[in-house]
MARKE-840997 format. One record per residue (C-alpha): x, y, z; residue in one letter. Coordinates in steps of 0.5 Angstrom, whole numbers, padded with zeros to 4 digits. Example, Ala and Ser with C-alpha at 12.3 -4.5 7.8 and 13.67 -1.06 7.14 Angstrom:
2
SITE  east north    up code
SITE  0025 -0009  0016    A
SITE  0027 -0002  0014    S
end
This chain:
592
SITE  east north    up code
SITE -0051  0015 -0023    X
SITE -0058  0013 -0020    X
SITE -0054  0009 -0015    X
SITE -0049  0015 -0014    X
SITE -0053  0020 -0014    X
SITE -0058  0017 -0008    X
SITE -0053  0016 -0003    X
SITE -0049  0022 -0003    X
SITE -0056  0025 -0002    X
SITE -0057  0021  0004    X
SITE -0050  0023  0007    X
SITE -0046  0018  0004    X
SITE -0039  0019  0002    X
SITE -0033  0015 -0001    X
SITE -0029  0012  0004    X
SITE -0026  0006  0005    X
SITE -0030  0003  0010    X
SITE -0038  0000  0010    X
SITE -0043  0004  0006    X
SITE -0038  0009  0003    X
SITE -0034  0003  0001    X
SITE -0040  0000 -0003    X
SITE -0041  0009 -0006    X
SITE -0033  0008 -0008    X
SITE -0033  0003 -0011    X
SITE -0039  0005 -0016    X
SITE -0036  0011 -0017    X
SITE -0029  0008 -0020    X
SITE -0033  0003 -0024    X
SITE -0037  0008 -0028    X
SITE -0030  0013 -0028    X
SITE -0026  0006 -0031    X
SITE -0032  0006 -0036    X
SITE -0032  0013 -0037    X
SITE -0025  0013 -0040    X
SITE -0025  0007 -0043    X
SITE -0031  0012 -0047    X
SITE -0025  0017 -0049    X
SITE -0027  0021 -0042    X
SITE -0020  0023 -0039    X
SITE -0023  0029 -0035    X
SITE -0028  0028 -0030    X
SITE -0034  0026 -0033    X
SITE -0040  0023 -0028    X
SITE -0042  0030 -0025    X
SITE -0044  0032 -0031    X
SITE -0050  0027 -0032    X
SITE -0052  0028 -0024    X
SITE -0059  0033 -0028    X
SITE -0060  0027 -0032    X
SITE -0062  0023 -0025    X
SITE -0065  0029 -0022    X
SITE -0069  0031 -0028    X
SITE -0071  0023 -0028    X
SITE -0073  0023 -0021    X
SITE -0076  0031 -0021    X
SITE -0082  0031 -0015    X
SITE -0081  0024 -0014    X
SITE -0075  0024 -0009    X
SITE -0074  0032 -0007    X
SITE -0066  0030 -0004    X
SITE -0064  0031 -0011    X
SITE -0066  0037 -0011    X
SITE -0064  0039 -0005    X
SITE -0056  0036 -0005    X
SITE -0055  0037 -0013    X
SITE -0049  0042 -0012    X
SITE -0046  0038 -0006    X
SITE -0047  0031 -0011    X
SITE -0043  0034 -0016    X
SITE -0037  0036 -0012    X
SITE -0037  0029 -0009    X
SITE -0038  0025 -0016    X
SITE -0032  0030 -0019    X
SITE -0027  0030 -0013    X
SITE -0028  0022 -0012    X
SITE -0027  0022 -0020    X
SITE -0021  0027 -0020    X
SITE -0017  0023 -0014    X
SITE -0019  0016 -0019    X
SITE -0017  0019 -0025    X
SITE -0009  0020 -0022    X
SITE -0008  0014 -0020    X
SITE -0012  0009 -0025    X
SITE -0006  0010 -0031    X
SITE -0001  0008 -0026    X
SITE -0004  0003 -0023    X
SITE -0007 -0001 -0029    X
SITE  0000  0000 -0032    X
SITE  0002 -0003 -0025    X
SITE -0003 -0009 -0026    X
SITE -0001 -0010 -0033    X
SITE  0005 -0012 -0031    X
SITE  0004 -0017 -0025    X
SITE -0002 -0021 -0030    X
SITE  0004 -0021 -0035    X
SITE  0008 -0024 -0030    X
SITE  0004 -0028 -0024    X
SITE  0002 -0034 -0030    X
SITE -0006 -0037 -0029    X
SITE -0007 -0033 -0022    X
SITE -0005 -0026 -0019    X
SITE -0003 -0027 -0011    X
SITE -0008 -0024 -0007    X
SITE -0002 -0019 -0003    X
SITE -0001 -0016 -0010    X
SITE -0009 -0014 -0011    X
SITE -0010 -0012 -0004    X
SITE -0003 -0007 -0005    X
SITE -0007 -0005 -0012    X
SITE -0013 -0003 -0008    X
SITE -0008  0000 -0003    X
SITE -0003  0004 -0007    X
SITE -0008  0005 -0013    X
SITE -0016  0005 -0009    X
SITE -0016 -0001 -0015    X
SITE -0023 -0004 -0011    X
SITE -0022 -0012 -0012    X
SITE -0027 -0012 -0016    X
SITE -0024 -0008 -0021    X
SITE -0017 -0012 -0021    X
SITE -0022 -0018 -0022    X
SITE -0025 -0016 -0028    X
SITE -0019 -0014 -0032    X
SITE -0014 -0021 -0029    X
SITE -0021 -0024 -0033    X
SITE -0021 -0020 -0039    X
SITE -0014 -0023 -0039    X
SITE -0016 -0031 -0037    X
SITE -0012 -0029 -0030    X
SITE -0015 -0031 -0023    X
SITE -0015 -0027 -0017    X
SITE -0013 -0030 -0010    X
SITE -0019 -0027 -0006    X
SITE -0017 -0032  0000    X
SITE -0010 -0028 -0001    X
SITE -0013 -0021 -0001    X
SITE -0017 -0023  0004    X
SITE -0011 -0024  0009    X
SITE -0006 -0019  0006    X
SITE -0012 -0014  0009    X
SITE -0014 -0017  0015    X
SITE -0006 -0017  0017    X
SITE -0005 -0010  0014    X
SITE -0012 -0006  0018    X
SITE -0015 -0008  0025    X
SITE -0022 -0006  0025    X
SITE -0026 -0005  0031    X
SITE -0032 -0010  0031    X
SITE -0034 -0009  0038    X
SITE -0041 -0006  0040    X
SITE -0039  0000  0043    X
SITE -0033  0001  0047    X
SITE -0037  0000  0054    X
SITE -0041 -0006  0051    X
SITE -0039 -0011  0047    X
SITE -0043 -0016  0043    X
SITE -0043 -0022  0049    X
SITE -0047 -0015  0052    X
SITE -0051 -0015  0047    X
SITE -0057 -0020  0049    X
SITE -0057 -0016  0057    X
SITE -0057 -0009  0053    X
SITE -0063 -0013  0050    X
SITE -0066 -0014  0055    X
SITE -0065 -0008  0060    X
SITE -0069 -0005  0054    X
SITE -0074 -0008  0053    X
SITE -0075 -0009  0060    X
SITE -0075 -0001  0064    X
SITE -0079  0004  0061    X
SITE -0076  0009  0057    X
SITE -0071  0014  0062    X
SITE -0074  0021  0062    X
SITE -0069  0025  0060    X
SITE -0069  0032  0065    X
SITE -0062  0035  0063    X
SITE -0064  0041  0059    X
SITE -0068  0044  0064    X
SITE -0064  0043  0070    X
SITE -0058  0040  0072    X
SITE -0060  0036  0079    X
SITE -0066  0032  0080    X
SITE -0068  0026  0084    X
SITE -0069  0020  0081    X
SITE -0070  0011  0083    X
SITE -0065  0007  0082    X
SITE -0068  0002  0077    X
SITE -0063 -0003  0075    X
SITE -0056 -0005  0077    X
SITE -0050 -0009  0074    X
SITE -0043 -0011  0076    X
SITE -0037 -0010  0072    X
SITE -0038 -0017  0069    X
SITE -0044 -0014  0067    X
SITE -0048 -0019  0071    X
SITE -0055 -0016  0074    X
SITE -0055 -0014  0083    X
SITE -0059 -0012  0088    X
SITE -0054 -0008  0090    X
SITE -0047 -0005  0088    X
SITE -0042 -0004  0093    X
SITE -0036 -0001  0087    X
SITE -0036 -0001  0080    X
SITE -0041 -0002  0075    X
SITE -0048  0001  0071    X
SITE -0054  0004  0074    X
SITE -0061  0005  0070    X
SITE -0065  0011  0074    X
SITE -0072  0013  0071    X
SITE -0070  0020  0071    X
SITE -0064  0023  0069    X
SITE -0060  0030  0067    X
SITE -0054  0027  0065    X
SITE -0054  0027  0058    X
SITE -0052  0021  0055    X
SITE -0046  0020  0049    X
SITE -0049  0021  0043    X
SITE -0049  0026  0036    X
SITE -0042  0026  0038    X
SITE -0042  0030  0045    X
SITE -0040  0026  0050    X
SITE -0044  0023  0056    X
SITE -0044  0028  0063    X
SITE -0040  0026  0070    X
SITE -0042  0028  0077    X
SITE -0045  0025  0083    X
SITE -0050  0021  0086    X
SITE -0054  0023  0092    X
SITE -0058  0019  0098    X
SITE -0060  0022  0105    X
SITE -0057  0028  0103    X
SITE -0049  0026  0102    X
SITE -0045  0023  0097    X
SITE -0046  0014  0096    X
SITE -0043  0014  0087    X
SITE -0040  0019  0082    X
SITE -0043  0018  0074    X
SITE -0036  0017  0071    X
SITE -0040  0017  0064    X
SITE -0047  0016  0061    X
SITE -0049  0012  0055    X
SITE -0055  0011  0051    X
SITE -0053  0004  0047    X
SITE -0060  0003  0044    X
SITE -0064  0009  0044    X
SITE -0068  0009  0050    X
SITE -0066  0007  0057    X
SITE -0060  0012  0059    X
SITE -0054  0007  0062    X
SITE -0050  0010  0067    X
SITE -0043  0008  0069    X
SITE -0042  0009  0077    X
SITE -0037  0007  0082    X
SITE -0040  0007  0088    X
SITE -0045  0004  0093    X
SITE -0053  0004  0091    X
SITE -0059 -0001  0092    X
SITE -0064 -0003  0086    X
SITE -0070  0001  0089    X
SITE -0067  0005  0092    X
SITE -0068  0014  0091    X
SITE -0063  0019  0091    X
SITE -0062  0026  0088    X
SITE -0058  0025  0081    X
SITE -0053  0032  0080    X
SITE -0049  0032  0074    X
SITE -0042  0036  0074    X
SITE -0044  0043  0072    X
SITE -0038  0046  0071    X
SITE -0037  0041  0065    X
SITE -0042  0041  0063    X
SITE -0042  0049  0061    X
SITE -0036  0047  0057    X
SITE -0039  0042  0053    X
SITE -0044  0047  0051    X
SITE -0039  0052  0049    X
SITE -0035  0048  0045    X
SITE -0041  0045  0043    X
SITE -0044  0052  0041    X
SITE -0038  0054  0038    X
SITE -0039  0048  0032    X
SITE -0046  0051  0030    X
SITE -0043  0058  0030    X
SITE -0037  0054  0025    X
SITE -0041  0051  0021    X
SITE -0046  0057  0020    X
SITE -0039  0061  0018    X
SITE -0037  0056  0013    X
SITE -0043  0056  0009    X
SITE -0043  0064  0008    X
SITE -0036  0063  0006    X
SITE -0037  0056  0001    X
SITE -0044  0056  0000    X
SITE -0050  0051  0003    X
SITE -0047  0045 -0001    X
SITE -0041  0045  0005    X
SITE -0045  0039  0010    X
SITE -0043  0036  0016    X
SITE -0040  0030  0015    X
SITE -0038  0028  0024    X
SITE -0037  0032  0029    X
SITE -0034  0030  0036    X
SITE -0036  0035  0043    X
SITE -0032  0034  0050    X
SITE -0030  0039  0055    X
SITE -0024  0040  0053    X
SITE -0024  0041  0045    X
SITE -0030  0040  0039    X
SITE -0029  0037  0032    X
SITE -0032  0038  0026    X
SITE -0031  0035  0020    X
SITE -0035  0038  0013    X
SITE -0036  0036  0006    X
SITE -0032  0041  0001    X
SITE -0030  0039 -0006    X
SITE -0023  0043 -0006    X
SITE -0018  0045 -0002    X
SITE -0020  0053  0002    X
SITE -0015  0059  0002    X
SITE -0012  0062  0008    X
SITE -0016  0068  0007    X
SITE -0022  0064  0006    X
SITE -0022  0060  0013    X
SITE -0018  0067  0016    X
SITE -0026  0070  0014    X
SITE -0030  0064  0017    X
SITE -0026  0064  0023    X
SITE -0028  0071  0023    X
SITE -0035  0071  0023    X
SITE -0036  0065  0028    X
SITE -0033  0070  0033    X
SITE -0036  0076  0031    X
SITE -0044  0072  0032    X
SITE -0040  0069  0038    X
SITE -0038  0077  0040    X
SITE -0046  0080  0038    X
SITE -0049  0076  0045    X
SITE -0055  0072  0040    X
SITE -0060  0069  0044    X
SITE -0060  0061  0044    X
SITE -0068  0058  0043    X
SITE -0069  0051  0044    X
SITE -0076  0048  0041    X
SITE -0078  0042  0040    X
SITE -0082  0043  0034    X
SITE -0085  0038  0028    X
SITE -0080  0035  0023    X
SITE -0084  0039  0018    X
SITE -0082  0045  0020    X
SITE -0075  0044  0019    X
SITE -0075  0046  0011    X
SITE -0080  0052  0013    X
SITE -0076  0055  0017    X
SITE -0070  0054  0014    X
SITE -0067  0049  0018    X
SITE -0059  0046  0017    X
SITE -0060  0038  0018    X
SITE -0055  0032  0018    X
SITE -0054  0029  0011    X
SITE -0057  0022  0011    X
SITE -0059  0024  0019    X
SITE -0066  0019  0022    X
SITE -0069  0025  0027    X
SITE -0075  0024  0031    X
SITE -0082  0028  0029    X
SITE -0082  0033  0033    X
SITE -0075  0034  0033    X
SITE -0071  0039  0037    X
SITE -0069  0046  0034    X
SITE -0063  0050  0036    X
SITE -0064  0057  0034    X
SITE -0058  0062  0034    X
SITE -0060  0069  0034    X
SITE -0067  0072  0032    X
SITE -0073  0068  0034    X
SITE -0078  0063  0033    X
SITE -0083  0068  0031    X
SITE -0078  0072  0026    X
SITE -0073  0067  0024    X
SITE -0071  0071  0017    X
SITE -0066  0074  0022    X
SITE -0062  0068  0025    X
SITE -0055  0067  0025    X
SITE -0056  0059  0025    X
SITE -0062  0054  0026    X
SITE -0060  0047  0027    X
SITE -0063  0041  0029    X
SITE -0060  0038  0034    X
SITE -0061  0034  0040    X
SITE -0054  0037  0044    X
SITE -0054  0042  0050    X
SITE -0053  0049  0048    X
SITE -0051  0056  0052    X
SITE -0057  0061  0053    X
SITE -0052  0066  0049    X
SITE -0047  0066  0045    X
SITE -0043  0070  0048    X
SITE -0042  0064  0053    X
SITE -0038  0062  0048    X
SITE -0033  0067  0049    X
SITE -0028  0066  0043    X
SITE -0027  0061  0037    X
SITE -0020  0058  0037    X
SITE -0020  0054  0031    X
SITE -0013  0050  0033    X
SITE -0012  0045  0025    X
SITE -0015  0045  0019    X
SITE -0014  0041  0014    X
SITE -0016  0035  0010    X
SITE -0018  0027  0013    X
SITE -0021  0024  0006    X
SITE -0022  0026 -0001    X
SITE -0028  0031  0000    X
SITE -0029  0032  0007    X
SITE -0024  0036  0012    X
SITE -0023  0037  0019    X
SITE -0023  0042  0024    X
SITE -0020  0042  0031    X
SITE -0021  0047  0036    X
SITE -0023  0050  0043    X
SITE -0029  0055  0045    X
SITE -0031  0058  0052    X
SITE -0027  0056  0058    X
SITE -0023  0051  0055    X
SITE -0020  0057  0050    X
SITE -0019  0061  0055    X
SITE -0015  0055  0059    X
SITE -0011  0054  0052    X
SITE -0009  0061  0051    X
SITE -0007  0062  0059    X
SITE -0002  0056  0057    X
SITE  0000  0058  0051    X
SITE  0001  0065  0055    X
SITE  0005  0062  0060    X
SITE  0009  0058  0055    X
SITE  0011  0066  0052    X
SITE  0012  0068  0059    X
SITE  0017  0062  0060    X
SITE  0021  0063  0054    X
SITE  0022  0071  0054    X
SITE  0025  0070  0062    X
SITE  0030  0064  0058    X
SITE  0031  0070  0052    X
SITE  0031  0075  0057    X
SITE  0026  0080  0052    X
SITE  0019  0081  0053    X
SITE  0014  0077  0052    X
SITE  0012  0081  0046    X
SITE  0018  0080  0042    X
SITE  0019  0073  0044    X
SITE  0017  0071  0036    X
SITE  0022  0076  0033    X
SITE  0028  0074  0039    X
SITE  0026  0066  0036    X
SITE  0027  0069  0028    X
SITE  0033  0072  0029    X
SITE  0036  0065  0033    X
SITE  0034  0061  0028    X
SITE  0037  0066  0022    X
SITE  0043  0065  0025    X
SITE  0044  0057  0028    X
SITE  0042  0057  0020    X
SITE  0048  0060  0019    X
SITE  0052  0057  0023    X
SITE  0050  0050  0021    X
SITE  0052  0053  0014    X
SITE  0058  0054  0016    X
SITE  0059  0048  0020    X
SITE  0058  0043  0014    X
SITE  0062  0047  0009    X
SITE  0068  0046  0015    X
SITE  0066  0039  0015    X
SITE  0066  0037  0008    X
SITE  0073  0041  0007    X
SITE  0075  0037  0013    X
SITE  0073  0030  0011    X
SITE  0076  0032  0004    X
SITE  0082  0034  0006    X
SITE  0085  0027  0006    X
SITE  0092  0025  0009    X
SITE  0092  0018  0013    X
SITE  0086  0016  0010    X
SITE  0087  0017  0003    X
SITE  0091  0013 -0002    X
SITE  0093  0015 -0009    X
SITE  0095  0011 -0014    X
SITE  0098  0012 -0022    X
SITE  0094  0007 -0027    X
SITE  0097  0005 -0033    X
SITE  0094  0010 -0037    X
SITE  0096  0016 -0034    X
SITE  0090  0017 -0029    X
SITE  0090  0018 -0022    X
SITE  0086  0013 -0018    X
SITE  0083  0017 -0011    X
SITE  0081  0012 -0005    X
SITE  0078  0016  0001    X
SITE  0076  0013  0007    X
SITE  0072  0018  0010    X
SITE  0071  0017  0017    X
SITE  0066  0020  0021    X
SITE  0062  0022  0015    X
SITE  0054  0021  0013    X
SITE  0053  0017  0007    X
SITE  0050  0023  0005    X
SITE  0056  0027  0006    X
SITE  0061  0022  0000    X
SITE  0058  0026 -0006    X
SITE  0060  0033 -0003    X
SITE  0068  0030 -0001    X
SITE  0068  0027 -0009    X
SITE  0066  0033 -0012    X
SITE  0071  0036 -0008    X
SITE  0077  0031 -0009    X
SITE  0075  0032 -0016    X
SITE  0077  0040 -0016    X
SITE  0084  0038 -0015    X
SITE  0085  0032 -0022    X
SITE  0084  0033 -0029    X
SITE  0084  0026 -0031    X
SITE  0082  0021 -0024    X
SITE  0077  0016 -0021    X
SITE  0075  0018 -0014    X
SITE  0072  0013 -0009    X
SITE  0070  0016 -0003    X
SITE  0068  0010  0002    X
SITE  0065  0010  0009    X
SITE  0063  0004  0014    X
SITE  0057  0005  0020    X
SITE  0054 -0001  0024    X
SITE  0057 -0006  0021    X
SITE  0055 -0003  0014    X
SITE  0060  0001  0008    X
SITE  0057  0007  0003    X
SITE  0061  0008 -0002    X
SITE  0061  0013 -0008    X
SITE  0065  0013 -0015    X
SITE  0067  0019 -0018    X
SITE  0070  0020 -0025    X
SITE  0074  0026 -0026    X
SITE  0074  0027 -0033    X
SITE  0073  0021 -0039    X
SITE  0077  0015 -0037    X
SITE  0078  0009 -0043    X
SITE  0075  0003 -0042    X
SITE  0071  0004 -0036    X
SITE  0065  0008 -0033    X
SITE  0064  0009 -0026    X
SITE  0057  0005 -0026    X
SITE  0062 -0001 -0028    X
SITE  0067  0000 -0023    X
SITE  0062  0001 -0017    X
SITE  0058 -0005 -0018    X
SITE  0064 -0009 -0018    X
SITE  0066 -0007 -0012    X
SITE  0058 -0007 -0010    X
SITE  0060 -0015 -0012    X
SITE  0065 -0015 -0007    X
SITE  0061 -0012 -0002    X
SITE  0055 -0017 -0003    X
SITE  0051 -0011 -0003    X
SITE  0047 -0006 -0009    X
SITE  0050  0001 -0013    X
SITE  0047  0004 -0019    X
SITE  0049  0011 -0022    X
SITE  0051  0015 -0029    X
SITE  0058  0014 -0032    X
SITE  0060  0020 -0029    X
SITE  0057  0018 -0022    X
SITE  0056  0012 -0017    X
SITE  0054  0011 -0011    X
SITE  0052  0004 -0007    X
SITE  0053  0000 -0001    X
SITE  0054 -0007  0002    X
SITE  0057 -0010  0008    X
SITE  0063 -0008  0011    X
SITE  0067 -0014  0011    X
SITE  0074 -0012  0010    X
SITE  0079 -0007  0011    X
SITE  0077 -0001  0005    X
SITE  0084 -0002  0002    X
SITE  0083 -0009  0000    X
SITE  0079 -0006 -0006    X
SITE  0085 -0005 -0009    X
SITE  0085 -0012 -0010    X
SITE  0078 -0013 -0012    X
SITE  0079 -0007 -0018    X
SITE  0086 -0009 -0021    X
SITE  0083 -0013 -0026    X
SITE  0079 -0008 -0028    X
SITE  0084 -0002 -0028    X
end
């Protein structure tokens, strides 16, 4: 619970991968431990005061997060709980089967239907004198997940080694963005596509400035574009900007420049605006959900381009539509109020002065930067939002325009995502979507107002048709003719045999039903033959001596090479379609 609780205060949440792997696997060891104690419901949480009160002014984090720990110990635990019964009767089965060892595809398919951690599968296979195949589990999951181990999607680990160097040889790049979006800079390094230092770039590759405004990708905001400049015009565009280490801004460019050389450095404005909205428009989001749900919902990722933001947040259970509906609500309505955006750069300690929301398990520099939304710095009492945040913002929030939120829903146990568009990329997907309207009101031929309305009562109405068409179809494949064969067995009973050509597997049952309706006493197989392949069912009309139609149709299953199972009333099957349907009367006359 120590564990646990500790990594959970520091942003830490149960996942499948890395760290959140190691925290999953605690959780689910203790949860199995808990049960075995007689503990059925979720127990855990419960003892997370316990290391509070151990650890009391020792590690404050405790206290900060206590609520937000125990919604994350009592989800994890409730999700393991569901799967732990089946699972383990699942694994009780495989160790009373597999001898001395339990392959390692059954173990990983244990931790991938069941979460069974393998450590746990290896613990009860040994309290049964049973070893696991790690070697096997191991392959079953590389096959089954790729995971990206590369450095970063521009620099690979044979890219590390000159990253390395690139850091460690060129001072810090002076970042100027947040002032101004143009600024004259030196060319300080350059590198070609294979990633090989030059004097001299004539096409694509890197470029190090000791000055810059381009932002460089990082606290999920993606890097600023634009243009290079020398002697007035035009030599290189930045195609993206990155910061792989920390401390010296990489620029991807295409174009020509010389190490050494001065030029004006001007990043796309326009886009930049939009990354500020949308990147605005997450702060106003995650403050509106903290009103709702309480200061234990957390930031658990988020992702800004100017097309869209993302934002993933920590909640123990799943909200109401009428809760969203009103933290969409009051983002819009700060988004609508016009509050002042204050960025300063303020010591690290003032973050719990003012109030400031922080990042779980966040690394930030003292001082860090502050974004505050509403009020002021010499009256934070009256603040929509104060985060810290190292992002670019709008000077206002009407700049955000409007919050569109596009999805809502869960990602992982504990954590749900949010999608949507603010600013002027809102105002882009509502002119779409208005186009789209206008589009399908001129097809309809309404006004785009009663474009839902016309929709309705089209789809009420293809609803009936489609009622009505089944019911014509099923009446016809069953109205027998050629294609139905009827036969009088020794005991009196009818013997039904319908090929119902043109019809769906699912389609046989209804067809026997209604052959059924027209005999007292009968047996009723309704056949089908599609690619190669024939489903058949078998319907018994009445109670027949001596046979079910569970037995007749794994005998004509047999003779299909195929499978069937059913009720003694009812069966249903498949196998390949060999031979002609009627060649079935020979394979069952024995039988009948």
């Amino acid at each position: 619970m120590r564990s646990s609780s500790f990594l959970i205060a520091e942003g830490i949440l149960p996942s499948n991968e890395g760290r959140g792997y190691i925290l999953r696997r605690l959780i689910r060891r203790a949860a199995r431990y808990a049960k075995l104690m007689g503990n059925d419901k979720p127990y855990l949480y419960t003892l997370v005061p316990v290391v509070q009160s151990i650890f009391a002014g020792l590690y404050p984090e405790i206290d900060k997060n206590l609520s937000h720990i125990q919604d994350v110990l009592k989800q994890e635990e409730s999700t393991f709980l569901k799967t732990l019964v089946t699972g383990e009767e699942k694994l009780a089965a495989l160790l009373a089967s597999c001898g001395k060892t339990l392959p390692g595809e059954e173990a990983f398919h244990l931790h991938e239907t069941f979460g069974f951690p393998l450590e746990l599968t290896k613990e009860i296979a040994a309290a049964k004198g049973v070893t696991v195949d790690e070697a096997g589990y191991l392959k079953a999951k590389e096959a089954a997940q790729e995971k990206s181990r590369s450095y970063a999607d521009e620099f690979s680990k044979e890219k590390a080694v000159i990253l390395q160097k690139i850091d460690n040889g060129y001072p810090a790049t002076e970042f100027v963005g947040y002032e101004t979006l143009s600024c004259d800079g030196e060319v300080l390094a350059l590198l070609d596509e294979k990633f090989e230092f030059v004097d001299a770039l004539n096409g694509d590759g890197f470029a190090v400035f000791n000055k810059t405004p381009f932002y460089a990708e990082s606290g999920g905001q993606v890097g600023d574009t634009g243009v290079i400049l020398s002697g007035g015009q035009e030599t290189a565009r930045v195609t993206d900007t990155q910061k792989p280490l920390g401390k010296v801004y990489l620029h991807k460019v295409s174009g020509s420049l010389k190490k050494g050389e001065k030029v004006t450095l001007s990043v796309d404005e326009a886009r930049r605006k939009r990354c500020m909205a949308n990147h605005s428009a997450i702060h106003l989001v995650n403050a509106a959900l903290r009103q709702v749900f309480g200061t234990s919902v957390h930031q658990s990722g988020s992702y800004v381009s100017p097309e869209r933001f993302r934002f993933d947040y920590t909640l123990s259970k799943t909200p109401t539509a009428e809760e969203l509906n009103k933290a969409w609500a009051i983002a819009n309505r700060a988004a609508e109020s016009a509050l002042p955006v204050s960025c300063e750069v303020r010591p690290l300690a003032d973050a719990d002065k003012l109030g400031a929301v922080t990042l779980l398990g966040e690394t930030y520099a003292d001082p860090a930067r502050f974004v505050l939304m509403g009020g002021d710095f010499n009256h934070p009492e009256a603040k929509y939002s104060l985060e810290l945040c190292a992002g670019t913002h709008v000077k206002n929030t009407a700049d955000v325009m409007t919050v569109l939120v596009l999805k809502e829903g869960s990602v992982s146990a504990g954590v749900r995502r949010i999608e949507g568009v603010a600013g002027y990329a809102a105002l882009d997907y509502l002119k779409n979507v208005n186009a789209q309207a206008e589009e399908l009101a001129s097809r309809l031929v309404v006004p785009a107002k009663d474009v839902f309305t016309r929709v309705n009562a089209i789809m009420d109405e293809l609803k009936e048709v489609k009622k009505r068409y089944t019911q014509f179809r099923e009446k016809t494949l069953a109205a027998g003719g050629v294609n139905e064969m009827t036969f009088t067995m020794k005991n009196g009973a009818s013997l039904v045999l319908r090929n119902a050509e043109g019809a769906e597997p699912k389609e046989l049952r209804n067809i026997a039903d209604t052959i059924a309706q027209k005999h007292q006493l009968a047996l009723i197989i309704v056949t089908c033959d599609k690619e190669g392949k024939r489903s058949f069912v078998v319907k018994m009309a009445g109670k027949l001596p001596n046979t079910d139609a569970v037995t007749v149709a794994k005998q004509i299953a047999a003779d299909l090479n195929g499978r069937a199972g059913g009720r003694p009333d009812f069966a249903q099957g498949g196998g390949e379609a060999k031979r002609p349907v009627q060649d079935l009367i020979g394979a069952l006359k024995e039988t009948l």
